[in-house]
Structures are given as C-alpha cells and as structure tokens.
Backbone as CSV, one residue per row, in Angstrom:
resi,resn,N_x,N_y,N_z,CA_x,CA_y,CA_z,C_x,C_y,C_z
1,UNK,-112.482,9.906,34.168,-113.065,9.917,32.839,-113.884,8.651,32.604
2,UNK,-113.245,7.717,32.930,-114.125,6.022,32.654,-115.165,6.402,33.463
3,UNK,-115.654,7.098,34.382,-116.343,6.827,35.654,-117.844,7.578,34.845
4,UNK,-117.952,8.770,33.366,-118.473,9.154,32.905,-120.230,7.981,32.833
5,UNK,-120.097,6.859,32.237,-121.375,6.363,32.154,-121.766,6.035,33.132
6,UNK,-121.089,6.040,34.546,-121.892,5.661,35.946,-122.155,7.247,36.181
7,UNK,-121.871,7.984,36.258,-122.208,9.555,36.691,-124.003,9.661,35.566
8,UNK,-123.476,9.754,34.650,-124.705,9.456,33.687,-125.964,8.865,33.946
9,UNK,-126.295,7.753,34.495,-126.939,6.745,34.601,-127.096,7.504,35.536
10,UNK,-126.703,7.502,36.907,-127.061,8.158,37.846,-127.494,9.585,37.901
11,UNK,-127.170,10.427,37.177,-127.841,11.155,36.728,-129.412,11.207,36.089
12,UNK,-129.285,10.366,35.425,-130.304,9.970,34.334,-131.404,9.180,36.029
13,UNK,-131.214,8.759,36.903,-132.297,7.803,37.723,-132.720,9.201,38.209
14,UNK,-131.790,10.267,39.087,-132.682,11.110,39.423,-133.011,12.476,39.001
15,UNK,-132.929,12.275,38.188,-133.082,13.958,37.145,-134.699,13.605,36.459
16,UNK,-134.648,14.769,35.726,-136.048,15.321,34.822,-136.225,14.643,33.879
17,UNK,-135.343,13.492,33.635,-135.991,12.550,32.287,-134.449,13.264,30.863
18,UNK,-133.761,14.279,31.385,-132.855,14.750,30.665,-130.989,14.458,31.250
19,UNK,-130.060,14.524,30.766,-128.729,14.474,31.491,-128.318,15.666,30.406
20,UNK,-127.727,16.561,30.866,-126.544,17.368,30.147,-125.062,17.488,30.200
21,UNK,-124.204,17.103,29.215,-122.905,16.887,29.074,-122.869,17.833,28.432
22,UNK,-120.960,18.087,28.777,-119.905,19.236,28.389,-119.020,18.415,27.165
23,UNK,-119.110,18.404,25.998,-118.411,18.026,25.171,-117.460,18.309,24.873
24,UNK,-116.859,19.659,25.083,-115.597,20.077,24.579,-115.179,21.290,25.458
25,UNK,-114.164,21.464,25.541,-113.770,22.786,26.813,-112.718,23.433,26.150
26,UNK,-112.610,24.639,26.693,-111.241,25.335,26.306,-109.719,24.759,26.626
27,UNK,-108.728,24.092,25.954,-107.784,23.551,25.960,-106.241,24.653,25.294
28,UNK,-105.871,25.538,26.837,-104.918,26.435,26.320,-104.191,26.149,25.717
29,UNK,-103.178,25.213,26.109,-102.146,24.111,25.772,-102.496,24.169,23.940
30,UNK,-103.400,23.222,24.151,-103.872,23.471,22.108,-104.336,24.819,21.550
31,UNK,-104.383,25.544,22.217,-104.945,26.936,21.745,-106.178,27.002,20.967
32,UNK,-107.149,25.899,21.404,-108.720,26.371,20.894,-109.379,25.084,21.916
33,UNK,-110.583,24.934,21.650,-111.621,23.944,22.347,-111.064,22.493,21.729
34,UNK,-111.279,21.683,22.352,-111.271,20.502,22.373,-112.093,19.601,22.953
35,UNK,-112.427,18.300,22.347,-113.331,17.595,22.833,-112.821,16.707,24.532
36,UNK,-113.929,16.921,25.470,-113.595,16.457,26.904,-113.486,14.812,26.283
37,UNK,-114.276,14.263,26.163,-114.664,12.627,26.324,-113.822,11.783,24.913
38,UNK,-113.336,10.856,25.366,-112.832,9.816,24.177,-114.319,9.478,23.758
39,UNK,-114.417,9.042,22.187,-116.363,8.367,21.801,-116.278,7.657,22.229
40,UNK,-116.231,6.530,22.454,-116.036,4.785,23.215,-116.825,5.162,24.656
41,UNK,-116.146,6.415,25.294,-116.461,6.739,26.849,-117.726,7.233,26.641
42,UNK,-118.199,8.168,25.414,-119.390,9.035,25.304,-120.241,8.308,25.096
43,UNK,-119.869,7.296,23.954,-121.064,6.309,23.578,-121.412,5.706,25.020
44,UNK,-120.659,5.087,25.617,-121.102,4.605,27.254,-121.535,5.156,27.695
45,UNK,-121.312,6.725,28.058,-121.925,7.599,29.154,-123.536,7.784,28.283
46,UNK,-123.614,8.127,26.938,-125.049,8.179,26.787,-126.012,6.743,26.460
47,UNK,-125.377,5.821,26.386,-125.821,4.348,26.162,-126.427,4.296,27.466
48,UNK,-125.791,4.388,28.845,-125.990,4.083,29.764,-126.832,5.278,30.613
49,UNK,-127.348,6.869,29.804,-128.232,7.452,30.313,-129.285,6.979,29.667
50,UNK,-129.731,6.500,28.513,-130.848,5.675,27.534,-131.051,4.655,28.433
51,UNK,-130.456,3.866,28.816,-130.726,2.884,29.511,-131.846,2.746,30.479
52,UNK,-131.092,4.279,30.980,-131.577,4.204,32.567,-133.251,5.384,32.645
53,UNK,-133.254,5.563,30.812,-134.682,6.174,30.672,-134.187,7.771,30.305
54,UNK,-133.223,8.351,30.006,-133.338,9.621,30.408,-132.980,9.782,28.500
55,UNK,-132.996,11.156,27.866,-132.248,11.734,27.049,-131.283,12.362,27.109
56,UNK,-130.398,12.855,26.153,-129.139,13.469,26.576,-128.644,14.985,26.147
57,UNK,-128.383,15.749,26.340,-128.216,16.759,25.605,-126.975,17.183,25.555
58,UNK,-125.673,18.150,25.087,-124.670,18.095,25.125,-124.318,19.794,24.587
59,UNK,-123.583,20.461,25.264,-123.368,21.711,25.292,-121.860,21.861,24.004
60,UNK,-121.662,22.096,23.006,-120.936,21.852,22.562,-120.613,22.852,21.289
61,UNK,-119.189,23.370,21.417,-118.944,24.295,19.993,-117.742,24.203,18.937
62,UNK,-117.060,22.588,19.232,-116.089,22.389,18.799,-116.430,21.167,17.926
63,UNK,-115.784,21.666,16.495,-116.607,20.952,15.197,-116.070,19.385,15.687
64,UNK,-114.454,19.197,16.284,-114.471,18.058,16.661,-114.666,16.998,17.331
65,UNK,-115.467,17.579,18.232,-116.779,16.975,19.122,-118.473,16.294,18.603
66,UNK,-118.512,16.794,17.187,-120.208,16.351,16.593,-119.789,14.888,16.026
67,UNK,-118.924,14.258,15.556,-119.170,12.768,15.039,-119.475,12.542,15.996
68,UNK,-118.870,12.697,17.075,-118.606,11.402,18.377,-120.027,11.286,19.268
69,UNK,-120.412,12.345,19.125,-122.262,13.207,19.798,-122.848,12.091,18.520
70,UNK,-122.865,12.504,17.482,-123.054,11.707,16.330,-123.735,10.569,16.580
71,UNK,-122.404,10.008,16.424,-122.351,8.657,16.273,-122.716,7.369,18.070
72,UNK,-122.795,8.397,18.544,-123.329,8.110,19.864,-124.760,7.767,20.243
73,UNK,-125.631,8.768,19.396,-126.772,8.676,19.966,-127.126,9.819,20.479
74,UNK,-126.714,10.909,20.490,-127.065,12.413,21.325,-128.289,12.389,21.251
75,UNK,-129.001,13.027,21.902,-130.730,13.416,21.762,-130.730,15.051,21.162
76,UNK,-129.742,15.850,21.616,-129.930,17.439,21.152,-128.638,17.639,21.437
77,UNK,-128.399,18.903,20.542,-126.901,19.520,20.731,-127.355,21.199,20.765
78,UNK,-126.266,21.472,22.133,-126.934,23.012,22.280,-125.383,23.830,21.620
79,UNK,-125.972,24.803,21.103,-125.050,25.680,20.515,-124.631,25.021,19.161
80,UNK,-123.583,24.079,19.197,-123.103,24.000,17.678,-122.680,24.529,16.800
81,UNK,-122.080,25.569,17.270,-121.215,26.478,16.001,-120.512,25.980,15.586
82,UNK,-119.773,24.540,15.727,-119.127,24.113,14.779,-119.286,22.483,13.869
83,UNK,-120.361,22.649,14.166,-121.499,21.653,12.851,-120.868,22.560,11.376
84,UNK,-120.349,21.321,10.937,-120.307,21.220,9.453,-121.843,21.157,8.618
85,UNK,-121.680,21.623,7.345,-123.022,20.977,6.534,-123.215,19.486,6.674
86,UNK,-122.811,19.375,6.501,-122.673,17.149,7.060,-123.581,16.946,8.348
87,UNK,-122.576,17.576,9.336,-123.384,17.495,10.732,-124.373,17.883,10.667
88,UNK,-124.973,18.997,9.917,-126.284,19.675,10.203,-127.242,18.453,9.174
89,UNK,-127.091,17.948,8.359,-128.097,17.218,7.403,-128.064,15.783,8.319
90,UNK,-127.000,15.455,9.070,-126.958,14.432,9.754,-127.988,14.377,11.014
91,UNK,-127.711,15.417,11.865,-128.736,15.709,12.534,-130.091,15.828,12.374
92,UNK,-130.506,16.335,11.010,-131.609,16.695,10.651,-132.270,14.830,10.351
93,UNK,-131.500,14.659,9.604,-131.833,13.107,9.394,-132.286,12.393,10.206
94,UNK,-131.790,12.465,11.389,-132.241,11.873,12.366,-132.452,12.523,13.676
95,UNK,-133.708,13.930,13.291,-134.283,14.278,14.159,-133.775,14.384,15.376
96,UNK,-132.654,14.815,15.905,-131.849,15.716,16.803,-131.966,17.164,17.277
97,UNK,-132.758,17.851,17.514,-132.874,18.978,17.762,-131.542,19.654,18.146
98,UNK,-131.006,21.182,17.030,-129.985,22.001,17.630,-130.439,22.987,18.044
99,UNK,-129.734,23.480,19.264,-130.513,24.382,19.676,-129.520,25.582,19.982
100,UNK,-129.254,26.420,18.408,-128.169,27.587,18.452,-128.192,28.507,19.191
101,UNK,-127.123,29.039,19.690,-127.108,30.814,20.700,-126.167,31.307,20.027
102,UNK,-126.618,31.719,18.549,-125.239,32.629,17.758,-124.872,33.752,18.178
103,UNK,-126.006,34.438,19.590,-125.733,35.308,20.290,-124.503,35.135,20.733
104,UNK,-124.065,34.572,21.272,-123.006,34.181,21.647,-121.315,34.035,21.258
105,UNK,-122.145,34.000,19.851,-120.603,33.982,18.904,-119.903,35.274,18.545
106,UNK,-120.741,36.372,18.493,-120.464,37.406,19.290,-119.277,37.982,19.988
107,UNK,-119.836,37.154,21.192,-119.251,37.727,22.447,-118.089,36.869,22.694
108,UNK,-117.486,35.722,21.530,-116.017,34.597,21.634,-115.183,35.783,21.932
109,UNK,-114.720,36.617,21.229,-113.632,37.335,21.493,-113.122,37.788,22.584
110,UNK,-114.111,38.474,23.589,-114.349,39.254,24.902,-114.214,37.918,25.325
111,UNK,-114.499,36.882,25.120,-113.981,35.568,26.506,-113.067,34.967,26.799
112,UNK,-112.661,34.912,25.110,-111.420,34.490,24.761,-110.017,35.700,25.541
113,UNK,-110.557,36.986,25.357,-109.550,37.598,25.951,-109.438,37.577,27.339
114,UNK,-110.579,37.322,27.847,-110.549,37.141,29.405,-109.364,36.137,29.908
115,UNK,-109.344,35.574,29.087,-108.504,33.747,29.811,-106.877,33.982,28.915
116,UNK,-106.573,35.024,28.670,-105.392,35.494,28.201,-104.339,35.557,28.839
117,UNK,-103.672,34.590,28.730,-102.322,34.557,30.328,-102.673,33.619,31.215
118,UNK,-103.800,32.823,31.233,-103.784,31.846,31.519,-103.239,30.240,30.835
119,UNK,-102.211,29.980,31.847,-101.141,28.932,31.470,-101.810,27.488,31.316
120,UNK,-102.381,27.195,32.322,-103.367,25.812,32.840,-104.136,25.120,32.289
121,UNK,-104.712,24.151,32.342,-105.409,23.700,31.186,-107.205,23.446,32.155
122,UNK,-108.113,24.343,31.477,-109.575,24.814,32.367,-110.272,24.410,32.040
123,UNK,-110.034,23.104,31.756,-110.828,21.806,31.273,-111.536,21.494,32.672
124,UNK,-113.062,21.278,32.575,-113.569,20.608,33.931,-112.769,18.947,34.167
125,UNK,-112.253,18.547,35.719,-111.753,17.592,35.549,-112.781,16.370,36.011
C-alpha cells in the first residue's frame, strides 16, 4: 500500500500524460465497497503523479472515497455514483471533470449477485 506513490510516479514517467487509480473495491467482509487507499497514501500517490507531469483519474463509486479524491487533488472521477450534492458542487468548483456510466447502475444487482457466496475479500492487493 505505501509503495502506491512510487507505482504512480512511475506510472506517470511512462504513460500518456494520464495515471488511473481504483479507489474503492468490493469489501465482502463489510458488505458494500470500500475505499482501497488511506488519504495521506492517495494524496502521495497523486502528489507524486503531478510531480512527475501526469494527471490522475480515479475509477470510483463509493461515496466514501470522494473527500479523500477531494481533497487530494484528483484531476477526474469516473463513474461517481456516490458523489453527494457537496461532492458534485465541489468538483464543479474546481473544474474536475465527472465522467458518469449510470448505465451501469443498472446492471449493480446482476454483479452484485454474481459474487454471492463469495467469502474473501476481492479487493485488488
């Protein structure tokens, strides 16, 4: 997990000028999404893709994942179904592009049932 703003950075030297992070994953154990990164680690991992020239973008649908994107510095947040009105005027404020797939919200149920009986926790490690 600490190792997040060197993956970043390095990312960020040989990529397209963009890095994309996983903000929050399915956490069975808690029985809904949860945020992957402590902020302290996120703010580093995207401090240190800025650094190194790149922007950041962040795949994310768990409302308790947007301060920390927030308050970080995110460049764009994809999906966001769980932006509060707050988050959304916050973003807007400071020119963050969201970039929704409510298509998608949809289809939670059918995915959610897929991973039904699964014990483990399918968090990327």
């Amino acid at each position: 997990m600490a190792d997040l703003p060197a993956v970043m950075a390095e990312e960020a030297r040989a990529g397209d000028g963009w890095v994309k992070i996983i903000a929050d994953w399915i956490d069975r154990d808690a029985g809904d999404l949860t945020p992957l990164w402590p902020a302290g680690v996120l703010a580093e991992g995207i401090a240190a893709a800025h650094e190194a020239g790149a922007r950041v973008t962040a795949h994310t649908f768990a409302t308790e994942s947007i301060d920390a994107l927030l308050d970080a510095g995110i460049d764009c947040i994809e999906h966001g179904t769980g932006m509060t009105a707050d988050h959304m005027a916050e973003a807007a404020a400071r020119g963050i592009p969201v970039v929704p797939t409510l298509l998608q919200v949809a289809n939670f149920e059918g995915y959610a049932a897929q991973g039904r009986g699964a014990s483990r926790d399918t968090r990327p490690a």
